[in-house]
N, C-alpha and C positions, 0 to 999 in steps of 0.2 A: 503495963501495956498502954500503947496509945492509941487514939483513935477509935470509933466507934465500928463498930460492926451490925453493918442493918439487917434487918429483919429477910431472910432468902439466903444470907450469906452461906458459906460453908465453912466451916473451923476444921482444924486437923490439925493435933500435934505429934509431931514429929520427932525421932533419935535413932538411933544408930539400929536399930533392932526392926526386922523382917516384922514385925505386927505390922508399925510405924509405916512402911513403905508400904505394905500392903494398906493400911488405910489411906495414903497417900494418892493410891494408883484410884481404888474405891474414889475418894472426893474428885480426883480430877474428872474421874466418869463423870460424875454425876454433874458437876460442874459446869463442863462440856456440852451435857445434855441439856441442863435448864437455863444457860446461858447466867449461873449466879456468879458471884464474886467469890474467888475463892481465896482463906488466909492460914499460913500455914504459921503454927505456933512452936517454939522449941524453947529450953532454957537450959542453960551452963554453968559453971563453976565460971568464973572468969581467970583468966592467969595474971597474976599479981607479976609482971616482966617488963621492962621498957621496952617498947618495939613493938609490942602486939596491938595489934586496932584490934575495932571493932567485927571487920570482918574476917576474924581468925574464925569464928562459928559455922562461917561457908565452907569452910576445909573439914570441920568435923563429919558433914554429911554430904560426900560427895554423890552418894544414889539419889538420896532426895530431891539433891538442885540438880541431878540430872534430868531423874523423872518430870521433875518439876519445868523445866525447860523444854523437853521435847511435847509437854502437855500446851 
């Protein structure tokens, strides 16, 4: 991971699974409400494939960055 995460921040990891979103939807309240910084954390298998970047992982969770966007 990079970067530090200060102190108020909110964390939330993130996948494919309704818990996930619902903690999602959860941080960005909260977020919202206290004005903190909020960071969403996810991790993958990577596809061993020529062609694939990095942001092949934005496709894996399209509810997330939706919610995540509309927040």
């Amino acid at each position: 991971m990079e970067g530090i995460v200060h102190p108020g921040s909110i964390v939330v990891g993130i996948d494919s699974s309704s818990e996930s979103l619902a903690a999602l939807d959860w941080a960005t309240e909260h977020a919202r409400r206290y004005s903190a910084p909020l960071h969403l954390i996810t991790a993958y298998s990577p596809v061993n494939r020529p062609g694939v970047s990095g942001h092949f992982v934005l496709c894996l969770y399209p509810d997330g960055m939706r919610r995540f966007r509309a927040a």
